[in-house]
Residue frames as qw, qx, qy, qz and C-alpha x, y, z in Angstrom:
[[0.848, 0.245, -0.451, -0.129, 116.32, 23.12, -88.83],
 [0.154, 0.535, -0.675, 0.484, 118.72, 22.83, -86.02],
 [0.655, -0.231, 0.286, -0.660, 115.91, 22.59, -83.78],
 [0.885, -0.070, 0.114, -0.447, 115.02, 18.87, -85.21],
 [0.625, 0.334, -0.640, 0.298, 118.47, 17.47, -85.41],
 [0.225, -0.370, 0.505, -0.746, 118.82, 18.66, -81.81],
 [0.796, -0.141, 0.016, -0.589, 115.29, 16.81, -81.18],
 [0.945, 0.185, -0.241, -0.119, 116.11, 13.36, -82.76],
 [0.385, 0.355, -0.709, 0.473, 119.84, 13.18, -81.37],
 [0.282, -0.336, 0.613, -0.657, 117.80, 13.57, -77.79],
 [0.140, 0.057, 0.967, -0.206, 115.61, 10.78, -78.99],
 [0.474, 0.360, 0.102, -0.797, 112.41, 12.49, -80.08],
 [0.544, 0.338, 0.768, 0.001, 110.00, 10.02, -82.13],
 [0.057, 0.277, -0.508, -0.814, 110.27, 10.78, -86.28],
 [0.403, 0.374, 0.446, -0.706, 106.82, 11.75, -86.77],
 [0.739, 0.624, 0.227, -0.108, 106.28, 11.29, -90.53],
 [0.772, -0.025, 0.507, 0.383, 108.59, 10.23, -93.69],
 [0.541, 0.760, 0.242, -0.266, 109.13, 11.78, -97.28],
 [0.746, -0.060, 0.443, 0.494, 110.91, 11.43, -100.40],
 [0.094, 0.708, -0.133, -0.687, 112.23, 14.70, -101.55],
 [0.670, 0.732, -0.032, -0.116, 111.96, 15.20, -105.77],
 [0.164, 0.748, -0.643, -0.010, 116.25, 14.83, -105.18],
 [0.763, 0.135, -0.627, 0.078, 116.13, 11.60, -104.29],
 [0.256, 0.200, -0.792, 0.517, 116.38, 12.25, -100.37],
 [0.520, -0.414, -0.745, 0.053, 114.73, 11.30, -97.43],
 [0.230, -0.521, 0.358, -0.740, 113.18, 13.97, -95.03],
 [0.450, -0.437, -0.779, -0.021, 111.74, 13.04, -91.86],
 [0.285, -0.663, 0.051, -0.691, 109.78, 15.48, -89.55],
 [0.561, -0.153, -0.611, 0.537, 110.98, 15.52, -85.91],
 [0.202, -0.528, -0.569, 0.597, 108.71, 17.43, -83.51],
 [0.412, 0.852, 0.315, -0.070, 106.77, 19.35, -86.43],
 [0.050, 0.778, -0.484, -0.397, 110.23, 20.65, -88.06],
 [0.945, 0.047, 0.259, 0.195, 111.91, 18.59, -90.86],
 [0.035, 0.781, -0.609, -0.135, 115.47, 17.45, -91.97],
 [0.725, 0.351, -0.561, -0.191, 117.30, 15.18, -93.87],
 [0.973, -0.092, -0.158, -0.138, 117.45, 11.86, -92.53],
 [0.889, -0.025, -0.205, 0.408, 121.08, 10.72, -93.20],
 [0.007, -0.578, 0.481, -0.659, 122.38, 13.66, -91.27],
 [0.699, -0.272, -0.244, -0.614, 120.29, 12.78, -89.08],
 [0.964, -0.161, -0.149, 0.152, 121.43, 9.18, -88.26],
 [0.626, 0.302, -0.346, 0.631, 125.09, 10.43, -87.88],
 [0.147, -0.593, 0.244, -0.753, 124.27, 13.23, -85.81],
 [0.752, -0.459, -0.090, -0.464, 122.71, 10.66, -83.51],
 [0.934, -0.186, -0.143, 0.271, 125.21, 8.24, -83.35],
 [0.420, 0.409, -0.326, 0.741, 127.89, 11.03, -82.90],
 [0.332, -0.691, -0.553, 0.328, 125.62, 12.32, -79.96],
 [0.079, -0.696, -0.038, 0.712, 126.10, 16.17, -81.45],
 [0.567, 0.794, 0.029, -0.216, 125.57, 18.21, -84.77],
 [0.722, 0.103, 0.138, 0.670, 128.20, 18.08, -87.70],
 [0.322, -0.572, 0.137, 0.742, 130.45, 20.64, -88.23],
 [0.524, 0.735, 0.055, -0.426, 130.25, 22.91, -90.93],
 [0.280, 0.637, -0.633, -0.340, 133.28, 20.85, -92.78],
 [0.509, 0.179, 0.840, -0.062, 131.42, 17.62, -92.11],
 [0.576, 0.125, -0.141, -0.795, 129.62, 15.96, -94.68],
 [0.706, 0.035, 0.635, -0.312, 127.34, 12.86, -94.77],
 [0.275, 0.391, -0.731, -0.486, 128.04, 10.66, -98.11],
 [0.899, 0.164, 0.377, -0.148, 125.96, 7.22, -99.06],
 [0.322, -0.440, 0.727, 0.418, 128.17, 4.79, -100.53],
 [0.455, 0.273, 0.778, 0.336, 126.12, 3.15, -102.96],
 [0.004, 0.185, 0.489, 0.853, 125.01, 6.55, -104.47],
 [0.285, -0.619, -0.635, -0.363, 121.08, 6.35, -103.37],
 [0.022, 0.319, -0.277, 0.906, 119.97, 9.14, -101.50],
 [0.711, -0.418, 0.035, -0.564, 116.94, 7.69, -100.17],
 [0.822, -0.238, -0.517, 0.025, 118.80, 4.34, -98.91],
 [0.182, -0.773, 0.374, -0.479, 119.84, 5.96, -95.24],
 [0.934, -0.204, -0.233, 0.178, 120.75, 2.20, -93.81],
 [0.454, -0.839, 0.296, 0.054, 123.44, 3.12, -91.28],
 [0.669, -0.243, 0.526, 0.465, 126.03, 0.80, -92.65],
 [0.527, 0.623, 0.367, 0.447, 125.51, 2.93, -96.52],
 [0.049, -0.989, -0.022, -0.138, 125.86, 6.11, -94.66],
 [0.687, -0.303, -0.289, 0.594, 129.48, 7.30, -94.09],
 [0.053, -0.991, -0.099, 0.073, 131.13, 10.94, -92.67],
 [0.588, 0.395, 0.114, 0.696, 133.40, 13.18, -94.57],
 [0.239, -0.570, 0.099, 0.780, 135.19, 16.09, -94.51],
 [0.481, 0.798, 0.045, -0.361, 134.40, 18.79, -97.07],
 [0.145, 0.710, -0.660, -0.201, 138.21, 18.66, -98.64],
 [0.411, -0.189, 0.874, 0.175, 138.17, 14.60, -98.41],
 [0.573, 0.644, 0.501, -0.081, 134.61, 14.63, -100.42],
 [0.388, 0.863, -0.186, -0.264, 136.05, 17.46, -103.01],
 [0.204, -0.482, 0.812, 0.257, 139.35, 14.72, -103.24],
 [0.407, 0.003, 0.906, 0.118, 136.98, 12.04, -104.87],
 [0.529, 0.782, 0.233, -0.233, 135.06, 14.16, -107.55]]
């Protein structure tokens, strides 16, 4: 899965779309797929998250990946607001 984060952060073209049964948003990057709103962050950070990142949508929808819905957490700041 690395592989197509890796892909899309270098630019690769996101071959095809799909709306998982959870309510997110794959998209396939050089025949591999992964979730979208990592995805966008990882791209605009220009590297992968860390394993105590996490990607949150603010309004709750998991399929709306609009860059301005999409922010990054920490594991411990997300586990402060449950």
């Amino acid at each position: 899965m690395w592989y197509a984060y890796d892909q899309f952060i270098a630019g690769a073209p996101v071959q095809d779309r799909k709306l998982r049964s959870d309510g997110y948003v794959d998209i396939k990057v050089d025949g591999v797929w992964c979730l979208e709103h990592r995805a966008i962050i990882m791209k605009e950070l220009g590297r992968r998250l860390t394993r105590s990142e996490l990607v949150k949508h603010i309004d709750g929808d998991n399929a709306n990946n609009a860059r301005a819905n999409l922010v990054m957490k920490t594991r411990a700041e997300a586990a402060k607001e449950t």
